[in-house]
DOZA-518867 format. One record per residue (C-alpha): z, y, x; chain; residue number from 1. Coordinates in nm, 2 decimals, m for minus. Layout:
! DOZA-518867
{{Z Y X} "A" NUM};
...
END
This chain:
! DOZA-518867
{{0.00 0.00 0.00} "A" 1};
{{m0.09 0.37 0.13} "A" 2};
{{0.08 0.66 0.03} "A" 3};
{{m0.12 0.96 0.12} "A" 4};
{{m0.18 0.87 0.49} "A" 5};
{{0.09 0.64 0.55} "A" 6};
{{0.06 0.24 0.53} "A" 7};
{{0.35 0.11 0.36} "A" 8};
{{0.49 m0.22 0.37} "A" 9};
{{0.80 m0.27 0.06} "A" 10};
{{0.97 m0.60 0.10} "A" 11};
{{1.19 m0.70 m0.22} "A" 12};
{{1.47 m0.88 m0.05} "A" 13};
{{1.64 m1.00 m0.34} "A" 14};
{{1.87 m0.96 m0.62} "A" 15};
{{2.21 m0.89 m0.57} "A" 16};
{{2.31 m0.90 m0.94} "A" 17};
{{2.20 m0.95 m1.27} "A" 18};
{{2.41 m0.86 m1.56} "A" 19};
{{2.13 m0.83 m1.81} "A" 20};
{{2.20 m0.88 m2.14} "A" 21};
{{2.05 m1.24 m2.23} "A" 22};
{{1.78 m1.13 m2.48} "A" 23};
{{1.89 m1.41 m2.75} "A" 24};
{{2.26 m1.31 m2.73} "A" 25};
{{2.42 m0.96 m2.89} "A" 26};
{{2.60 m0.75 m2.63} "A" 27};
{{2.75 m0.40 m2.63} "A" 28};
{{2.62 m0.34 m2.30} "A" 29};
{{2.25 m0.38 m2.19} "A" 30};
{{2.34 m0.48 m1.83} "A" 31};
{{2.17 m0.36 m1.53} "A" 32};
{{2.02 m0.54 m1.23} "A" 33};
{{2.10 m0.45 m0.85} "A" 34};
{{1.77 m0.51 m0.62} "A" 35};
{{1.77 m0.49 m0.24} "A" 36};
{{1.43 m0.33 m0.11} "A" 37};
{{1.33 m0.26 0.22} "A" 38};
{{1.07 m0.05 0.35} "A" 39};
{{0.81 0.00 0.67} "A" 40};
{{0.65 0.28 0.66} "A" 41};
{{0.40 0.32 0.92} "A" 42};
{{0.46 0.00 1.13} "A" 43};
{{0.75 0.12 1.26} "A" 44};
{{1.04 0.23 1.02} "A" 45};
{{1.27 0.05 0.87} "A" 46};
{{1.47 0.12 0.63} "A" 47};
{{1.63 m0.08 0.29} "A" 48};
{{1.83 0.05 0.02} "A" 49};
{{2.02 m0.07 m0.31} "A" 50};
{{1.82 0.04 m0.66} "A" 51};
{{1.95 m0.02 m1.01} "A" 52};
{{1.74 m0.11 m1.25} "A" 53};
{{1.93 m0.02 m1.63} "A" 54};
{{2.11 0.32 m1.44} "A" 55};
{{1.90 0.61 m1.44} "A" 56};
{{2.10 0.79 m1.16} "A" 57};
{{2.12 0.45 m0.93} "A" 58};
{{1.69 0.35 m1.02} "A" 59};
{{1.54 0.61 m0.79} "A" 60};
{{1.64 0.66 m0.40} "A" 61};
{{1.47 0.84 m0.12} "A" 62};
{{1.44 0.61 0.17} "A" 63};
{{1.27 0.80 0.47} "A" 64};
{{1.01 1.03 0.35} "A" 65};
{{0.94 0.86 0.00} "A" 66};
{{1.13 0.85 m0.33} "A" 67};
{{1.10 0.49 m0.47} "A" 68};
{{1.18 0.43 m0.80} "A" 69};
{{1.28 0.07 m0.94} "A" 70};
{{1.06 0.11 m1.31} "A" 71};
{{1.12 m0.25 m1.38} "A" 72};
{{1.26 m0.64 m1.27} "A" 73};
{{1.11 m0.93 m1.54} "A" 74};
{{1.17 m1.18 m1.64} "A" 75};
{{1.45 m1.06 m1.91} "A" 76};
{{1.70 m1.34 m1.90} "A" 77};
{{1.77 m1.60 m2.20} "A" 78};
{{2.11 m1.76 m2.26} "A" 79};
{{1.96 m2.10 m2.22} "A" 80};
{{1.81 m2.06 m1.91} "A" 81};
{{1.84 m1.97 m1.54} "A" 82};
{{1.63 m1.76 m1.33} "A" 83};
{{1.55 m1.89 m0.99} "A" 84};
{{1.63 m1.58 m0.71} "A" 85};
{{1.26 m1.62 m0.64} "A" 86};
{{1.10 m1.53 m0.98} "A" 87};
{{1.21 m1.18 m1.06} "A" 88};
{{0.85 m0.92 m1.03} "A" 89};
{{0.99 m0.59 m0.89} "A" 90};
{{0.75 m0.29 m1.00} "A" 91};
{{0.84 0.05 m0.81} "A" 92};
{{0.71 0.34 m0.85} "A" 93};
{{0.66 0.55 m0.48} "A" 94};
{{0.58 0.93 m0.44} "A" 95};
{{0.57 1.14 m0.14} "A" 96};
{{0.86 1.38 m0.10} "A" 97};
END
């Protein structure tokens, strides 16, 4: 990925928590989910961070020169089920700051 002249390389690490709310189940709270990323930009810098999918103020970080913004971890869980670590699609959302 590029980001104006910058190649990028984001590494989803893994998932340190998931306390989403089972979507077959009732809850009072939604739950959130903590994701590990880390990020090259360049070849050269490294740099990982903690985002929080389900708190606004936690979602969005600035790691070096970018803000990166954890839009959205799938799948949403289901009481009857578990989700293997390696199945969860991260989709950020990376701007220039």
């Amino acid at each position: 990925m590029s980001v104006g002249s910058t190649d990028l390389q984001f590494t989803f690490f893994e998932v340190s928590e998931d306390s989403h709310c089972p979507s077959d189940v009732v809850c009072i709270w939604a739950g959130q989910i903590v994701v590990v990323v880390v990020l090259e930009a360049g070849g050269d810098d490294l740099y990982s961070e903690i985002l929080i999918v389900g708190n606004a103020e936690e979602s969005s970080k600035k790691i070096g020169d970018y803000t990166v913004e954890a839009v959205d971890v799938e799948p949403y869980p289901v009481s009857t089920r578990t989700i293997d670590p390696t199945n969860y699609p991260l989709t950020l959302k990376v701007s220039e700051t």
